[in-house]
C-alpha positions in Angstrom: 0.0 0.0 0.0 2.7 2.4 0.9 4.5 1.7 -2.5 1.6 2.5 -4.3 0.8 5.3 -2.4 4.5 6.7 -3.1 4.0 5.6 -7.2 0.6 8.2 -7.2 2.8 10.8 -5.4 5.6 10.1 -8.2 2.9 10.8 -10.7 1.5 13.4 -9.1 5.3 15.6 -9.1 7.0 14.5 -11.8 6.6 17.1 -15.2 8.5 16.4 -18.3 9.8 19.7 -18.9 11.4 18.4 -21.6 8.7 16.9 -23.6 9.1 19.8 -26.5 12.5 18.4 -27.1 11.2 14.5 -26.9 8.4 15.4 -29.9 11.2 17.0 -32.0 13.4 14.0 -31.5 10.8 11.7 -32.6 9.8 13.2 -35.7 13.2 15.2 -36.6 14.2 12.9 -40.0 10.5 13.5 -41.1 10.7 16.9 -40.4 13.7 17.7 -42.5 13.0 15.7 -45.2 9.2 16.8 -45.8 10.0 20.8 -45.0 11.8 21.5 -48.0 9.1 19.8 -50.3 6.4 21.9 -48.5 4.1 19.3 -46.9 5.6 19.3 -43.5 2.4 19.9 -41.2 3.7 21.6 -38.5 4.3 24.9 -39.7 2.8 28.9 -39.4 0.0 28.9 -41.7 -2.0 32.4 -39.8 -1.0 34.4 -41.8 -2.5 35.1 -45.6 1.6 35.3 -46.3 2.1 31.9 -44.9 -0.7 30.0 -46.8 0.4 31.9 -50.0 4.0 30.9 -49.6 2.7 27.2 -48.8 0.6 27.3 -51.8 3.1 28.4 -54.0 6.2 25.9 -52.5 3.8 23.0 -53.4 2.8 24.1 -56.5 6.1 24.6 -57.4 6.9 21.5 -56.2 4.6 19.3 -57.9 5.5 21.0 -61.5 8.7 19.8 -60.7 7.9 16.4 -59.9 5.8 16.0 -63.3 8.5 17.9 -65.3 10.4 14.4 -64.7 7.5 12.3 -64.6 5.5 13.1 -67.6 8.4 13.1 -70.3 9.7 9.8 -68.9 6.0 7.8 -69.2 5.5 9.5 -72.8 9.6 8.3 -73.7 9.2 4.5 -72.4 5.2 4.3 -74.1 6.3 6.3 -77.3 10.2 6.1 -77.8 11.6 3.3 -76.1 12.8 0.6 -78.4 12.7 -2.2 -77.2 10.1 -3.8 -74.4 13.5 -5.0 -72.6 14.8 -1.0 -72.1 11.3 -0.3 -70.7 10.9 -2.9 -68.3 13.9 -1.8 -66.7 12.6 1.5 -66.5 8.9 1.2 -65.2 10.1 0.5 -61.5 11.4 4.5 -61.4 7.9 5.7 -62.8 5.7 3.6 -60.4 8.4 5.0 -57.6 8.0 8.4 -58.2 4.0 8.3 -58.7 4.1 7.3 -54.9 5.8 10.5 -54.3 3.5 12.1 -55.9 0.9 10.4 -54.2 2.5 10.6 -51.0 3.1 14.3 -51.4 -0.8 14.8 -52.3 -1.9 12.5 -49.0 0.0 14.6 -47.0 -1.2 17.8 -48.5 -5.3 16.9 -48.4 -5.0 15.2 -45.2 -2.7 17.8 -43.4 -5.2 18.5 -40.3 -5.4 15.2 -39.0 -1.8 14.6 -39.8 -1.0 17.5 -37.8 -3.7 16.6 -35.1 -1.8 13.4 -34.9 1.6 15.2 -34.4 -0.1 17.6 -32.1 -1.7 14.6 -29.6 1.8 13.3 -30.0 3.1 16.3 -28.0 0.5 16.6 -25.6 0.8 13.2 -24.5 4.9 13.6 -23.9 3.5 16.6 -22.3 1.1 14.7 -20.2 3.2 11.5 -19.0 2.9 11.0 -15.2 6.6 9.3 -14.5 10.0 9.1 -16.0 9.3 4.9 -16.7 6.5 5.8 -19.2 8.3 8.5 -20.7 11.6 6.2 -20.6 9.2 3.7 -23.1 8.1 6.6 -25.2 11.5 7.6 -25.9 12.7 4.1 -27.1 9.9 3.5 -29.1 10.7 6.5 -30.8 14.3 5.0 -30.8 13.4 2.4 -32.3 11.4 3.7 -35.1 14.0 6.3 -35.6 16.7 2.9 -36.8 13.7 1.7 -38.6 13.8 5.0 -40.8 18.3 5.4 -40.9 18.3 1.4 -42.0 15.6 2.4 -45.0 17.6 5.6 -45.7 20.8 4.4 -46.1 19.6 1.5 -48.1 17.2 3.7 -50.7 19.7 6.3 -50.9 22.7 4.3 -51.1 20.6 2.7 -54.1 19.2 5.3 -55.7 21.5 8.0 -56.2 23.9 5.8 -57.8 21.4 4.4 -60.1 20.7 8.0 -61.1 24.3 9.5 -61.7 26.8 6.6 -61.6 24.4 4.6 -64.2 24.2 7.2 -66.8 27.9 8.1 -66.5 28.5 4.2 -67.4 25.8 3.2 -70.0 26.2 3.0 -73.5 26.6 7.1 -74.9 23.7 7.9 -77.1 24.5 8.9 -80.6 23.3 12.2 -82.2 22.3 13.0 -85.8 25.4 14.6 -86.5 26.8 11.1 -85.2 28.3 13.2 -82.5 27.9 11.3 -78.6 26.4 12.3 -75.4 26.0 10.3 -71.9 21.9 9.5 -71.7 19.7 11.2 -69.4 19.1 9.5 -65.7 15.3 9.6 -67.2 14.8 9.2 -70.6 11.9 11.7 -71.6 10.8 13.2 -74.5 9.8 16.4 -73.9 7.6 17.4 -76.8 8.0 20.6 -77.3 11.4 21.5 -77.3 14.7 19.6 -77.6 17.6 18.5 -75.0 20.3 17.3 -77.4 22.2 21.0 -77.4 24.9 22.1 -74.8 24.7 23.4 -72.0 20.6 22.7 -72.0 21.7 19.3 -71.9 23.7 19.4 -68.8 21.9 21.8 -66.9 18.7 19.4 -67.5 21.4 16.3 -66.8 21.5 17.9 -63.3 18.0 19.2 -63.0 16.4 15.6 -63.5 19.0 14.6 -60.6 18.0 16.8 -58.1 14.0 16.3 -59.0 14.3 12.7 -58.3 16.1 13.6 -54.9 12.9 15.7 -54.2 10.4 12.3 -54.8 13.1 10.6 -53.5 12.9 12.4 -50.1 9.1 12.8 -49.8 8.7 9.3 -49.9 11.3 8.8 -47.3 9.9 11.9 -45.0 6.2 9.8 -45.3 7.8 6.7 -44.5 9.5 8.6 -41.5 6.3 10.3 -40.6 4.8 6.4 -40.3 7.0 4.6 -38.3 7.2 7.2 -35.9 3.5 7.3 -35.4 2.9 4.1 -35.3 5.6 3.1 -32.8 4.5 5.8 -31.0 1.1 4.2 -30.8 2.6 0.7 -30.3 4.2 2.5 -26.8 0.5 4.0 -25.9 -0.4 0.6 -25.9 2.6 -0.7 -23.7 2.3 2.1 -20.9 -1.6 1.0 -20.5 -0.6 -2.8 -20.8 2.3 -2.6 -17.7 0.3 -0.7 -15.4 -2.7 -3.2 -15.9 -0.5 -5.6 -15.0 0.6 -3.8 -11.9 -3.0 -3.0 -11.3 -3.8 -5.2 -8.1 -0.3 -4.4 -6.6 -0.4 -3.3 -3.5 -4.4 -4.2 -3.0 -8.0 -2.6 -4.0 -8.2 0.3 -2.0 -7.9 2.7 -4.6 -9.0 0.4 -7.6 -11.5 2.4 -9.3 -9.1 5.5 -9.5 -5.9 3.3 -11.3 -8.2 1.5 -13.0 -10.0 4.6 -14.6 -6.3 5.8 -15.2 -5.8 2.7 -17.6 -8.5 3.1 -19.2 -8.3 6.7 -20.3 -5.0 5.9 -21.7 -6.3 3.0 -23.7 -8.8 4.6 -25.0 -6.4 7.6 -26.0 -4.2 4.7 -27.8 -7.0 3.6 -29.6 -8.3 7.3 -30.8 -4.7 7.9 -32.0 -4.3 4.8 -34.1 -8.0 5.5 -35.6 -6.4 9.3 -36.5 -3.4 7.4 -38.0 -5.5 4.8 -40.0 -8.0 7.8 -41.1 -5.0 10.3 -42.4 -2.5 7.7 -44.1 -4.8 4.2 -45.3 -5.1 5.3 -48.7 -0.6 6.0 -48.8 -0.2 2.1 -47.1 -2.3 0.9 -49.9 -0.3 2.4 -52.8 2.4 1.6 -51.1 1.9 -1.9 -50.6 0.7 -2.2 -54.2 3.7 0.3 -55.4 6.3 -1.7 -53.8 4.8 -4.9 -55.4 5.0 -3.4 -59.1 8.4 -1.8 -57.9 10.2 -5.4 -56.4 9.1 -7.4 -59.3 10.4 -4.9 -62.3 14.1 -3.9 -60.6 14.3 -8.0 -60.0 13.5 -8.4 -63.6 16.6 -5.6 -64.2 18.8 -7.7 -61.4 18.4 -10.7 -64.2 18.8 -8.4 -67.4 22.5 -6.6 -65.4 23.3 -10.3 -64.8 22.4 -11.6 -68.4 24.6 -8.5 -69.6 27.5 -9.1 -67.5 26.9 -5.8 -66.0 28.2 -6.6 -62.2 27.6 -2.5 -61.2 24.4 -2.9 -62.6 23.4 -5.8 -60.7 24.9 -4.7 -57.5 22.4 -1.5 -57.9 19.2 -2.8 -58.6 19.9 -5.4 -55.9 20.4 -2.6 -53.2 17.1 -1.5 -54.8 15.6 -4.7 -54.5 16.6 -4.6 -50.6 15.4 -1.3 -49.7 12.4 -2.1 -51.4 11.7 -5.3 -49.4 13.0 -3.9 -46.4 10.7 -0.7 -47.0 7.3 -3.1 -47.6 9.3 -5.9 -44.3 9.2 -2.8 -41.7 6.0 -1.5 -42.7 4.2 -4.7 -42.0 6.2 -5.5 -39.0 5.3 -2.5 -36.9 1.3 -3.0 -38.1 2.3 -6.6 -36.9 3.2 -5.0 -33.9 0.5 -2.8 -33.3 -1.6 -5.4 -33.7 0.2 -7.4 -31.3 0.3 -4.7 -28.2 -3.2 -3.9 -28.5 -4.2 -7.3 -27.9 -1.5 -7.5 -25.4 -3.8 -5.3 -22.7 -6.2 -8.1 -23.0 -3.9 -10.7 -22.0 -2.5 -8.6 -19.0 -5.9 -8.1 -17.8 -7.1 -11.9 -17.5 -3.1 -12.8 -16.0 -4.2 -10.4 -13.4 -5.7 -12.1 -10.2 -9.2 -10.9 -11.5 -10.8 -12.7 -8.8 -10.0 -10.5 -6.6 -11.1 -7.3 -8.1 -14.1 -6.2 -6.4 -17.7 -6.6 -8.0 -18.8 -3.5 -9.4 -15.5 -3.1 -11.0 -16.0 -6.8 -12.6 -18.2 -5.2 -15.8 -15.6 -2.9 -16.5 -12.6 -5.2 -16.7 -14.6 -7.4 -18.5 -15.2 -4.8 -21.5 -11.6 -4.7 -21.6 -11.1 -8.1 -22.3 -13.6 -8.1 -24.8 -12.6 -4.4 -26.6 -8.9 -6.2 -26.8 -10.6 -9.0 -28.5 -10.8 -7.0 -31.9 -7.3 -5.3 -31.9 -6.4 -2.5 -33.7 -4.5 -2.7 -37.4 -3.4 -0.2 -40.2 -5.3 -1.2 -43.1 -4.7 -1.0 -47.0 -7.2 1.6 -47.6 -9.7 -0.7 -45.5 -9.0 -3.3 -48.1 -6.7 -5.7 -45.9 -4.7 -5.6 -42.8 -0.9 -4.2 -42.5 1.1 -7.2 -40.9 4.1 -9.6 -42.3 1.2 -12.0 -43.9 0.4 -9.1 -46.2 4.9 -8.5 -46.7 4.7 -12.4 -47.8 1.6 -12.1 -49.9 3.7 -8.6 -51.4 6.7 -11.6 -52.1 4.8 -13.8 -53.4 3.1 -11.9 -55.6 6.1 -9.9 -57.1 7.8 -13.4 -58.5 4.5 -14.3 -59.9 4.7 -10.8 -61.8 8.1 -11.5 -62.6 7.9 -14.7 -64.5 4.8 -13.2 -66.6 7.4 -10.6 -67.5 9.8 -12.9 -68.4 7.5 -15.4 -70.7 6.5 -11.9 -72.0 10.0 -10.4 -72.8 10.8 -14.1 -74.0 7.9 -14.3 -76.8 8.8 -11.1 -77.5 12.6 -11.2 -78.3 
């Protein structure tokens, strides 16, 4: 009794004046990935200057985005010459229509992804004692590696596939049967021509740096995910210890702990329902993305290999990696969500819950039974998040591959 008496007291005095500082570490790689592109959601917007800034940064943004989009889908349906080149191609197009679907989710949902941010900081706010906060902040820890693995891997990947490849591939031969090194995105752009220095070049560079910009937004969404989620994951942890601590020390103060768990299990559970409301439609495209995107760069793992093209290979199998590893980390934390919130109802029956008095029997009860349906991240409400939806993603990507192949085969 006296220990519990001194845990309320501890909750009582402690204040985590640091919990500004414990927000920003959580979502700092989100934040400076997704603030130059102009969708980060926690910015001034008061002002009629801010929303016209924000308005013109994304507009500017997105023009850019489509200036290296566009030309390359109307090259590979129009130009390309054989169906070989454009296989090896299509995985870069479906990659950077997820950034641009990423960078639209984030701009029409912006309110309840900055509502979600928001709770985020209240509730780092709002802790009651340094062990809580001590599980917020490796949660956040963890989903922080999550993000630096995935970086490393896509940008260790793609940057090389879009200035080291070009710089090594066959030189494309002019009319005036003069050479120049091929574009990092082969686009026809309709109305004017790219062949003449120093357009060339400057556009050589240009298409570089527009790809870092799709390349970054969907690594800042990414970011933006697992941080939210594990952050959920450790809402549902806090509620699940202190359930199971819940009959320490006796039943004289029941009611009061046990309302405490309660209001924090039901905040887990509002947050995940913002987080599934704001981001379902980006964890369906991605899930199908990544399957369109694993099955075409495995296809141009094969054609390097064919070609005897050992830098080749060893770039579209970092690709390959990031890629899996992207879709393997997605559905392990929704596999862990899944598994936490179901966790409080496990805690609650391990509990001596014979000894909890009667008119507090209903209420544990509901627990039990709430914890019975556990809360996922869905496709777009379509299917749930978890690793049987990564091996279905697996599966399905060598199926696609081998149509490819017959395909490319008949074809040659």
């Amino acid at each position: 009794m006296i220990a519990d008496m001194s845990l309320a007291d501890d909750r009582a005095l402690f204040r985590n004046f640091d919990y500004r500082s414990d927000a920003e570490y959580v979502v700092r790689v989100a934040k400076i990935l997704l603030t130059p592109v102009g969708v980060w959601p926690l910015y001034a917007d008061d002002t009629t200057m801010d929303r016209v800034k924000h308005i013109f940064q994304t507009s500017v943004v997105f023009c850019l985005m489509c200036f290296l989009l566009v030309p390359h889908v109307i090259y590979t349906f129009f130009d390309a010459e054989d169906l070989t080149k454009y296989m090896k191609v299509i995985a870069a197009q479906v990659f950077s229509l997820l950034g641009i679907i990423k960078f639209w989710t984030m701009i029409i949902n912006r309110n309840d992804i900055k509502c979600c941010l928001q709770e985020m900081e209240i509730q780092y706010r709002d802790v009651e004692s340094e062990e809580d906060r001590l599980v917020m902040v490796k949660s956040a820890r963890v989903g922080r590696q999550f993000t630096i693995i995935y970086l490393g891997l896509l940008y260790g990947g793609a940057l090389p596939y879009h200035i080291i490849m070009p710089l090594v591939a066959d030189k494309v031969v002019k009319q005036d049967n003069t050479t120049h090194l091929p574009l990092p995105y082969l686009s026809d752009y309709v109305f004017f021509v790219v062949e003449d220095s120093p357009f060339y070049e400057i556009l050589f560079v240009a298409q570089i740096i527009f790809s870092t910009l799709i390349l970054s937004t969907n690594c800042g969404v990414y970011s933006l995910i697992s941080s939210c989620v594990m952050h959920a994951c450790c809402l549902f942890e806090i509620a699940r210890r202190h359930m199971e601590r819940l009959l320490i020390g006796g039943t004289d103060d029941f009611h009061e702990r046990f309302g405490w768990i309660i209001t924090h299990h039901m905040q887990a559970l509002r947050y995940v329902e913002m987080i599934e409301n704001s981001l379902n439609f980006v964890f369906l495209s991605e899930m199908v993305g990544c399957t369109i995107i694993i099955c075409f760069l495995e296809y141009g793992v094969l054609k390097e290999w064919e070609d005897n093209q050992l830098f080749g290979v060893i770039i579209y199998f970092i690709l390959v990696i990031s890629i899996v590893v992207n879709v393997f980390t997605l559905s392990s934390i929704g596999d862990r969500l899944k598994e936490e919130s179901v966790k409080i109802g496990d805690a609650s029956y391990y509990i001596d819950w014979y000894t909890v008095p009667t008119k507090n029997v209903n209420s544990l009860i509901m627990v039990m039974i709430r914890s019975t349906r556990p809360s996922t991240l869905t496709a777009a409400k379509m299917f749930d998040i978890s690793l049987q939806s990564f091996c279905d993603v697996c599966k399905t990507s060598m199926v696609y591959l081998n149509f490819i192949r017959m395909v490319t085969t008949q074809n040659v």
